[in-house]
TIGUFI-956354 format. One record per residue (C-alpha): chain; residue in one letter; x, y negated, z negated. Coordinates in steps of 0.1 Angstrom, whole numbers, plus 5000, padded with zeros to 4 digits. Layout:
# TIGUFI-956354
  c  r     X     Y     Z
  A  A     X     Y     Z
...
//
This chain:
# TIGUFI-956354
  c  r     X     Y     Z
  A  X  5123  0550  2080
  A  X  5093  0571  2085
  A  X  5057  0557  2074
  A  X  5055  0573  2044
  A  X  5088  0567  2031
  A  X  5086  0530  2033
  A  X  5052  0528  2014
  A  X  5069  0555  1988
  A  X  5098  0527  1987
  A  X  5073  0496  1985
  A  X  5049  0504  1960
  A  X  5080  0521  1941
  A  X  5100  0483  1938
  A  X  5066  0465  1933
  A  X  5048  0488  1910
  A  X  5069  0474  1879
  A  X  5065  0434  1882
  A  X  5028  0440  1887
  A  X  5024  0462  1861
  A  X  5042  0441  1835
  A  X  5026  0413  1844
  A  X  4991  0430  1843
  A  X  5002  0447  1804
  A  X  5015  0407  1794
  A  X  4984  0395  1806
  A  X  4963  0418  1791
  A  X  4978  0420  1761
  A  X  4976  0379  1758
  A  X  4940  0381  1765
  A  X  4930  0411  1738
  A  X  4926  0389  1712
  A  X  4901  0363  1727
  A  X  4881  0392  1740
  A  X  4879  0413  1708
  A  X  4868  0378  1689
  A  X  4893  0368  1672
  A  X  4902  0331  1673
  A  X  4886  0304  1672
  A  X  4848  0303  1690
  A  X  4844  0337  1700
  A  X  4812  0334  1720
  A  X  4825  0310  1747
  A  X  4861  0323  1750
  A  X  4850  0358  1747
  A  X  4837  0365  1778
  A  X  4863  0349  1797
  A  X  4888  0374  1782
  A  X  4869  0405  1792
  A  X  4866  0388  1833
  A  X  4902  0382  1831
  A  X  4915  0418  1820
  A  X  4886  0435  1843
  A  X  4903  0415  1873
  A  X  4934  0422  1861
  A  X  4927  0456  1865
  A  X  4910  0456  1895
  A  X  4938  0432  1913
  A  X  4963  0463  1902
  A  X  4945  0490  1913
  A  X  4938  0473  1946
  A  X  4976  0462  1951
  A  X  4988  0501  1938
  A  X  4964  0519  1956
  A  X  4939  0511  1979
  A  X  4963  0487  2003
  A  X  4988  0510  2012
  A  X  4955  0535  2020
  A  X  4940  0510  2039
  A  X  4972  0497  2056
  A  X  4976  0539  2064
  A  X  4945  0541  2077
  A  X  4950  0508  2104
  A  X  4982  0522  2112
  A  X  4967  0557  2123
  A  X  4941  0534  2143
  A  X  4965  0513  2158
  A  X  4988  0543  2169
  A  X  4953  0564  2180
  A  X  4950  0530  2203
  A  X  4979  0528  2215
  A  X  4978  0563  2229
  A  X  4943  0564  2243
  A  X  4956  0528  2262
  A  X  4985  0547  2277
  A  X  4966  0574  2285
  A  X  4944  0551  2302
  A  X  4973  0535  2323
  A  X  4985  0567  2336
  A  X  4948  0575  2345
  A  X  4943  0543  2365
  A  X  4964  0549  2397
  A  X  4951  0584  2403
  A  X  4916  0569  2402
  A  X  4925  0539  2426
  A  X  4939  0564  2447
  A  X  4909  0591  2449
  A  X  4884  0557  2456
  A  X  4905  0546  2485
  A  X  4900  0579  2504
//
């Protein structure tokens, strides 16, 4: 499976659990944010830190992970070929110093 494909296939079975659980969540937590139950101005403020990392955890999981994990990937392969360019190098230099 090629690259691409798998992280199509990934974030396609793990998009739903995260986003349901990120909806329940926020959902659960509208209330105390917008003020209503009881003591407003200590659970309030809570609520609103608990949706914004819920939001931020999704958009991190969704998005920028699978762009970060391309981007070490292309790294690692870019590595990997300058390394075995460098092996196939080294004779041909051992060989021009012996003369």
């Amino acid at each position: 499976m090629s690259r691409f494909d798998a992280l199509v296939d990934a974030c396609h079975k793990r998009s739903r659990p995260i986003l349901m659980t990120t909806i329940a969540m926020g959902a659960g937590m509208m209330p105390l944010a917008l003020g209503w139950g009881a003591d407003p101005s200590f659970r309030s403020p809570m609520a609103i830190a608990v949706i914004g990392g819920l939001m931020t955890s999704t958009l991190l999981s969704l998005l920028v992970v699978p762009a970060v994990f391309t981007y070490i990937d292309d790294l690692a392969h870019l590595i990997q070929r300058g390394m075995a360019r460098l092996r196939r190098q080294a004779p041909v230099v051992a060989a021009h110093q012996s003369l």
